[in-house]
N, C-alpha and C positions, 0 to 999 in steps of 0.2 A: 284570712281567706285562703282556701286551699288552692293551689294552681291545677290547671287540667291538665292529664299527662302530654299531651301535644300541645301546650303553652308555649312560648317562646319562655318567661318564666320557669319552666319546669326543664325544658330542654337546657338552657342556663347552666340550672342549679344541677342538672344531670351530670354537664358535661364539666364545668368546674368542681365536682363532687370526686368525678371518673379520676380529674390531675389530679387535684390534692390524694386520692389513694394513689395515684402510682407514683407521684413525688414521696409521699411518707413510707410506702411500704418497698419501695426501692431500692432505696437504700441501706432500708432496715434489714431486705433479703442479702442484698450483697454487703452490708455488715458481718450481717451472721456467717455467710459462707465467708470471708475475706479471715474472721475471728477462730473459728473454724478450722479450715487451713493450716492457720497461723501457728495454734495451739496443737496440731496434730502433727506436724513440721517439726517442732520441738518437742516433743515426744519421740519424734523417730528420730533426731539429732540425740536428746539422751539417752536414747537405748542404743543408739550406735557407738556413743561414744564409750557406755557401760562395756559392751562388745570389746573396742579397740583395746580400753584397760586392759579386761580380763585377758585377750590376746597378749598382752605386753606379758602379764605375769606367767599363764603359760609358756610363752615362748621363753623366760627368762628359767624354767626347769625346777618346777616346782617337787615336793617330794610326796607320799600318800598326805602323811598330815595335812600340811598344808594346801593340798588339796580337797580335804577336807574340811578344813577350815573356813577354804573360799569357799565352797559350796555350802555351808551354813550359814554364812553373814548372808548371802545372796537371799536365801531361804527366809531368814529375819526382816530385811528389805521389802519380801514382796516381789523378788523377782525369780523368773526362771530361767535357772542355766542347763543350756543342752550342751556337751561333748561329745561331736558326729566324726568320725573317720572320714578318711578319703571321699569315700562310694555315698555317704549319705548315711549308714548305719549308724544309730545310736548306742555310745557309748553310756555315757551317763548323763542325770536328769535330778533336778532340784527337786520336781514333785512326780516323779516316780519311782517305786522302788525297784533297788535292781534287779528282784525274781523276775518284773513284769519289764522288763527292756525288752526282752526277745518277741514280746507279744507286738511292739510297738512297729509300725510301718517305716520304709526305707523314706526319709525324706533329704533325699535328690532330688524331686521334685518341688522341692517345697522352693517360689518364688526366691526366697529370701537365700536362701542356700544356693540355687542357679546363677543371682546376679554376685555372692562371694563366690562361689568357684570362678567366674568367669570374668571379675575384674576384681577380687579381692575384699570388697563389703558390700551387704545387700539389705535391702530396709522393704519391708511389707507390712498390711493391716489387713486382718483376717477375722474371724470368729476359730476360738481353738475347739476342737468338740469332746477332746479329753478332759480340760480346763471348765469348759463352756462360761465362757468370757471373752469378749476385743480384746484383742493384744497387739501390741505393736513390735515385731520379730525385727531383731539386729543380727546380723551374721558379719565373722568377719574368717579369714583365712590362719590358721597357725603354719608356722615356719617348714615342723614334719609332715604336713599335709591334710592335717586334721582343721575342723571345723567347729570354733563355741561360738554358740547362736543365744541373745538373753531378751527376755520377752519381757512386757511390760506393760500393767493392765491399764486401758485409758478409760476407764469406768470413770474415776477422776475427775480427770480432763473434760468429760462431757456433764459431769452433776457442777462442773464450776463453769460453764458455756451455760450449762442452759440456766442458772442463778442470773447472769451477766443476760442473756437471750430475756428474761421476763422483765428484767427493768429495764431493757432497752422496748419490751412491747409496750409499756406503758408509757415510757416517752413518745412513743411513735403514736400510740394511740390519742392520746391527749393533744399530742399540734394536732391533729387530725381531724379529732373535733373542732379544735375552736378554728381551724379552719374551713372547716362546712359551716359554722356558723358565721362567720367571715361571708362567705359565698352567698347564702343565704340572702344576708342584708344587699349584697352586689347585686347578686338576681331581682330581688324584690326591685331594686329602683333602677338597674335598666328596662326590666317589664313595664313601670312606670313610664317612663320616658319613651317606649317604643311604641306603647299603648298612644298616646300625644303625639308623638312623629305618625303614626298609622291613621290617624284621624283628621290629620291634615293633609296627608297625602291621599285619603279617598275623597276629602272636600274637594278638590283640585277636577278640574270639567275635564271631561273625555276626548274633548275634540283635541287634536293632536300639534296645533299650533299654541295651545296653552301646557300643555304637559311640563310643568317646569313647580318648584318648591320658591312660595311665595310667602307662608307662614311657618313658622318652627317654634314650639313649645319654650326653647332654653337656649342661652348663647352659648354652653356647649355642642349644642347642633347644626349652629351656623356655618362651620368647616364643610359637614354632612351637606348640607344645604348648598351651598355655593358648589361642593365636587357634583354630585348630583346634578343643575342644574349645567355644570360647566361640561357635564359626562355628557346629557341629553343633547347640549347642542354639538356638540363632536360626533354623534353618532348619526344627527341627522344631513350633518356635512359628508361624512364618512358615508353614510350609504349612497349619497347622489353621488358621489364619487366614483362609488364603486359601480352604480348603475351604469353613470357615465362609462369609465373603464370597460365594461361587460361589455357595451353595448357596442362599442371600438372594438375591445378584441376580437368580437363577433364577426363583424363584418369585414376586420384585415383577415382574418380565415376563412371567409365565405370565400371576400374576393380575389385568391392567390389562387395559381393555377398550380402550384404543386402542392402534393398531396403532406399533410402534419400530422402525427400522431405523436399521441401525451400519452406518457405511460406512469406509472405511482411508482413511488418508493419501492416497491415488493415485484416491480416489471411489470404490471399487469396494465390491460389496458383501460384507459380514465377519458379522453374522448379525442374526437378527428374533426377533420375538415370536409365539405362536401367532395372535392380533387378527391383526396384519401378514399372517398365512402365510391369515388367512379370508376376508382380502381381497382380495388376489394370489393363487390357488393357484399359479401358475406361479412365485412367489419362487425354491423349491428349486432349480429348474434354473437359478439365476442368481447361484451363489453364487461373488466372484469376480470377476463382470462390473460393468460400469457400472450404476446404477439402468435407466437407460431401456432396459436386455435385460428387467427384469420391469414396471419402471411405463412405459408408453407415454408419459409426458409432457414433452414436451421444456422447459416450464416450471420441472419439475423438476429435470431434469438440470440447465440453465442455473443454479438458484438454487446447486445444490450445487456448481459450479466455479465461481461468484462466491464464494462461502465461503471454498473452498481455496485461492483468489488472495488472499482477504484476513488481512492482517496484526492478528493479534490483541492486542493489545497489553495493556489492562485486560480484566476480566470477560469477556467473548464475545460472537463475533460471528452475528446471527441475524437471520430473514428466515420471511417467511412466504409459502406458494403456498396460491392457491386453485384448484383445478382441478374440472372436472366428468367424471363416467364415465357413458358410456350404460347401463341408460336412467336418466337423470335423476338419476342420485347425485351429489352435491356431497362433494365431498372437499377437506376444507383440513389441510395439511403445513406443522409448526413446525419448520426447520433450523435448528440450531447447530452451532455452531464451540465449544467449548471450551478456554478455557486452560489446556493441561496440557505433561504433560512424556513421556507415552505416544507413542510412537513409532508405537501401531498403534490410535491411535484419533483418525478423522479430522473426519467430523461425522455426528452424529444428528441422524435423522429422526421425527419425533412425527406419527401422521396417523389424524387420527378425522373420523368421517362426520358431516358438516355437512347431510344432506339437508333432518332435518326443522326444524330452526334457518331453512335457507335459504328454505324453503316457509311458514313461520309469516310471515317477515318479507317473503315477496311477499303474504302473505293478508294481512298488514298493512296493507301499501303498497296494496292493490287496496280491501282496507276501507275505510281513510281518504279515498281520493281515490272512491270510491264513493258512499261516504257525504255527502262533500264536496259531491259534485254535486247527488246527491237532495237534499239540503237547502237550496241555494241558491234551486230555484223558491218552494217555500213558505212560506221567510223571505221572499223580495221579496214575497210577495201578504200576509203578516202585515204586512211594513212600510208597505204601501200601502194597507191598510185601516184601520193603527194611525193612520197618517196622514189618512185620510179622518174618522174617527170625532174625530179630534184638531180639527177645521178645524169642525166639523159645531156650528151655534149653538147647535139645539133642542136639545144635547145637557146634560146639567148638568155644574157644573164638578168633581163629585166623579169621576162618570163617564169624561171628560175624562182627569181624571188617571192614570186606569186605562188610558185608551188610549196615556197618555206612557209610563208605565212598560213597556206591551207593545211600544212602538216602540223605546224604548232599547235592553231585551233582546235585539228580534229584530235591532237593529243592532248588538250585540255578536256577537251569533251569526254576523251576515250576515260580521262581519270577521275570526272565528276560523275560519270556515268557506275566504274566502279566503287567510287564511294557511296553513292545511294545505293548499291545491288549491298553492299557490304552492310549500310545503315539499315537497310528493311528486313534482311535476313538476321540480324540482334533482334530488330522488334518483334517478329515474327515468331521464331525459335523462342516458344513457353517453356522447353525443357532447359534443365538445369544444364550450364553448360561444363565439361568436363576441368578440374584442375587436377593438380600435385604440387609438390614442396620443391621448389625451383630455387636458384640463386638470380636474383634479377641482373645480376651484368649481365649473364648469356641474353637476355629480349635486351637488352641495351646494346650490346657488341655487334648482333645482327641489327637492330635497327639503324644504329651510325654508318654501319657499312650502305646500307640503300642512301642516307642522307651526307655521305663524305661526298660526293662528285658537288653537289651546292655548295657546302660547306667550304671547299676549297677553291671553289672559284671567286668568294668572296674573303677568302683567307679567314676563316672563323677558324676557332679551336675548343675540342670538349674537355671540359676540364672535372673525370666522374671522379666523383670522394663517395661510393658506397660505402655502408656498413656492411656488417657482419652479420646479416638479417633476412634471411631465406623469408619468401613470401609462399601463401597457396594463390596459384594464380594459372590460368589457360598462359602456356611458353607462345603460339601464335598469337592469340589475342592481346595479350602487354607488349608483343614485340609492336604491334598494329597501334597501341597506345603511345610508346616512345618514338616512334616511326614519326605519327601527324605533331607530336609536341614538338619535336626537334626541326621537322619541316619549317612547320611556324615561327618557331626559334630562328633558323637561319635565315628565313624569309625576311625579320624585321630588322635582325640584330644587324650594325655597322660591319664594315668590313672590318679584317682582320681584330674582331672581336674575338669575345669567349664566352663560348655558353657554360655554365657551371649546371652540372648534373650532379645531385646529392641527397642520401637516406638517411634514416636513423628509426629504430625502435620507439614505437611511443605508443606503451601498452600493452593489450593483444591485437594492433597495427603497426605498419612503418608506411611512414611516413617518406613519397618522394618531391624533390623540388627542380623545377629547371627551369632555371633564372637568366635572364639576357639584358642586353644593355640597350634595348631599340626604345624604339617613340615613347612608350607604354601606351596604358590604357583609361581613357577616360573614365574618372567614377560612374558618371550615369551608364556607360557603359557593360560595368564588369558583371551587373548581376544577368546578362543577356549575349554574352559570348558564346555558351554554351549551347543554344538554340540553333538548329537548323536554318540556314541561309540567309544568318545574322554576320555584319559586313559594317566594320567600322567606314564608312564612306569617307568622310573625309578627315579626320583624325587618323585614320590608319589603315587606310586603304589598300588592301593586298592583291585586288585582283584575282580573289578565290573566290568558289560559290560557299565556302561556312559550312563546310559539311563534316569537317575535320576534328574539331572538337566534339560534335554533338556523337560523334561517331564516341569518340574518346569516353565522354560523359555515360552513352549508354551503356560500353565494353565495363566503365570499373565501376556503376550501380549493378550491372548482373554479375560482377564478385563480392558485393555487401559493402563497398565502401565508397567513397566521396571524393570528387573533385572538385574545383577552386578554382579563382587565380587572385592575385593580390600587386595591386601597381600602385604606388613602389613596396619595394619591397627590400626592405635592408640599400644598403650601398647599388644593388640590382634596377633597373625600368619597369622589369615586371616578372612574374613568378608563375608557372605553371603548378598547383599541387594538388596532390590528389593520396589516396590512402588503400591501401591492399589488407588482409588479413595477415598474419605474421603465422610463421610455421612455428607449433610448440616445439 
């Protein structure tokens, strides 16, 4: 019975027909070239090596006879010897006579002759059109500068390839058949059996809580039979699953107030949230497209194809844009990257309206430094009447003392007031702020001179070991830096203590440290020191408003580098450190 061309039998025998020719003739191809090769390889190994002799013997100063001689054995052989000068001009020639040398072309050009002038033997395969025959050309260099080149017909070499070439197609022919005829009988009886698997599988009822393999032709189909069945109910598990899931994810994205978008592999956008869709009305028409067809922000776009450039390796890779929309919205976007194995999920977009966040912390910022100002005249007129009243004879000395106590206050005041004018003018100031290539003792020498009148009233000593390690760094602003560190330092450190102030290179940074021997600092503490009108209460109580550090904090992130602290720290209570750029 003949199978129908769209058989599963015929498609079988098609495609087990298709291997067996490119298993047998495969081989048989890269036999022949491999034999090929091989045989042509050695032909130009012994016409080279033919070359290298006849070079021995010329070099060795042969005389006409014997010159003649060589070129008649050569002639007997079957081979042809050229003697070329220098330039490539033929001298003389096994099978030309010498009237007809002058007729003959300059061959310098000839392959074989380029690669011996240029590294002393040269091997080529040609058609000769004088000869008209393959040859395979050996060149090699003579000592006075001259050139014998001897040529050698592989006529041969291919009448004894292709003898080898026809009993190897008959070998190859032959598995080839009995291996279609192989195929054949295989096809025939899985047709058989698939014919019997297909007839039981359409008896099987349609309703979809029966869909499962209850009869099988052959106990080798029982495996088929049980995956099948065991495939059928994992997918019916798997899609309520996934229904499930959908139906979840659906609604945690309905119900979140900020806006999501999902973008594919290639940035494009794949889908949002309704938040998303209240914010853009235009999303719909952009689905598909790159973000920046619905978000005009080219911020954004950039962040999201730094993302997909990058290589994820642990956890995910994420970045944040802040951007503004007229009029006056602030909008800041969380991008990730996640590590997954989804083919079509490339990075999400998180983006909620920052407006009135942004607006609380300019009324902040305007507060503070408002306020700052206001308060500055009327503290100096409190400190200089505290002052007056202090100096004043007729006055008593209980009274007196009333005027110390009003003058210290308003001198605390006067100095928390200039820390916040000092702290809002860093946040403030978006421009880059100016440095040069400084040596940090000078901001160290001027800041201990402001911080020696404390220092010695409790008998402290600085103890600086800088390096050798010029920073880029604003000379006022580090001075402003070692100034409140040293404060703090003397504020906590014991009497006649020693603060150790010390640098060193580490990288393209240096690294500074200034370590004291006071209370230290609670762990829970240390990662909140830094923060504005943060105040160890009862652990370490200074009696400052904590504006000191964060001032610090902001001065060395607008130079590019990092501040610390670390309690304990070596045989030290606690460490102030923090990192500067280093001058090349």
């Amino acid at each position: 019975m003949i199978a129908s061309p769209g058989s599963l039998r015929a498609r079988l025998f098609l495609a087990f027909s298709v291997v067996t020719l490119i298993a047998a003739l495969l081989p048989a191809i890269l036999t022949r070239n491999a034999l090929y090769n091989e045989r042509m390889e050695l032909a130009g190994k012994a016409a080279l090596t033919q070359a290298v002799l006849t070079k021995s013997l010329l070099d060795s100063g042969l005389n006409e006879a014997q010159m003649e001689k060589l070129f008649r054995a050569a002639r007997e052989r079957s081979h042809r010897m050229t003697l070329l000068d220098a330039s490539g001009t033929v001298l003389r020639d096994t099978d030309i006579d010498e009237p007809r040398l002058p007729e003959l072309d300059n061959h310098a050009d000839r392959p074989e002759i380029e690669q011996a002038r240029a590294t002393g033997q040269g091997i080529s395969f040609r058609y000769s059109n004088s000869l008209g025959a393959d040859l395979v050309y050996a060149a090699a260099t003579l000592q006075k500068g001259g050139i014998v080149r001897i040529a050698l017909p592989v006529a041969e070499v291919r009448r004894s390839l292709e003898t080898e070439f026809s009993f190897l197609g008959m070998v190859v022919a032959g598995v080839a058949l009995f291996c279609l005829a192989l195929t054949a009988l295989i096809a025939r009886h899985v047709h058989n059996a698939a014919n019997s698997m297909a007839e039981v599988v359409a008896s099987i009822p349609k309703d979809k809580s029966f869909r499962r393999l209850r009869e099988v032709p052959g106990k080798e189909f029982l495996p088929l039979a049980y995956a099948v069945n065991a495939m059928a109910d994992s997918i019916e598990d798997y899609v309520e699953k996934t229904r499930d899931q959908h139906g979840q994810l659906e609604s945690i994205l309905e119900s979140i107030h900020e806006g999501v978008l999902v973008l594919n592999p290639a940035g494009n956008i794949r889908r949002w949230n309704k938040a998303l869709a209240s914010m853009f009305p235009d999303i719909g028409a952009a689905e598909g497209k790159p973000v920046i067809e619905a978000i005009a922000v080219p911020e954004l776009q950039s962040g999201v194809e730094r993302l997909l450039a990058t290589e994820v390796a642990n956890g995910e890779a994420a970045t944040t844009v802040q951007f503004e929309l007229p009029p006056g919205r602030f909008l800041v976007a969380h991008l990730a990257r996640p590590q997954h194995s989804l083919e079509s999920l490339g990075v999400v977009i998180v983006i909620y309206d920052a407006t009135e966040i942004m607006r609380l912390g300019i009324m902040r910022k305007d507060f503070v430094s408002n306020v700052s100002h206001e308060l500055r005249t009327p503290l100096t007129a409190i400190r200089g009447y505290a002052e007056i009243l202090m100096l004043a004879q007729d006055l008593p000395e209980d009274k007196r003392g009333f005027a110390a106590i009003i003058h210290g206050h308003a001198a605390a005041l006067s100095r928390l007031t200039s820390d916040l004018l000092v702290l809002t003018t860093i946040e403030n100031d978006r421009e880059g702020i100016e440095t040069v290539y400084l040596d940090p003792r000078s901001a160290f020498e001027d800041a201990a001179l402001h911080c020696r009148p404390m220092a010695e009233e409790k008998g402290i000593r600085f103890g600086a070991g800088f390096g050798e390690a010029p920073v880029l760094a604003n000379p006022s602003l580090l001075t402003q830096v070692f100034r409140n560190l040293l404060e703090n330092a003397c504020r906590y450190s014991p009497r006649n203590g020693v603060i150790e102030i010390s640098s060193r290179q580490e990288g393209k940074s240096v690294l500074f440290c200034i370590a004291d021997n006071g209370p230290g600092i609670p762990a829970k503490s240390l990662p909140r020191i830094f923060e504005r009108f943060y105040q160890i209460k009862k652990e370490r109580n200074s009696g400052t408003a904590g504006i000191g550090l964060a001032i610090c904090k902001h001065i060395i992130d607008r130079h590019g580098g990092c501040i610390w602290a670390e309690s304990p720290y070596g045989e030290a209570a606690t460490a102030m450190l923090f990192t500067l750029p280093a001058a090349p």
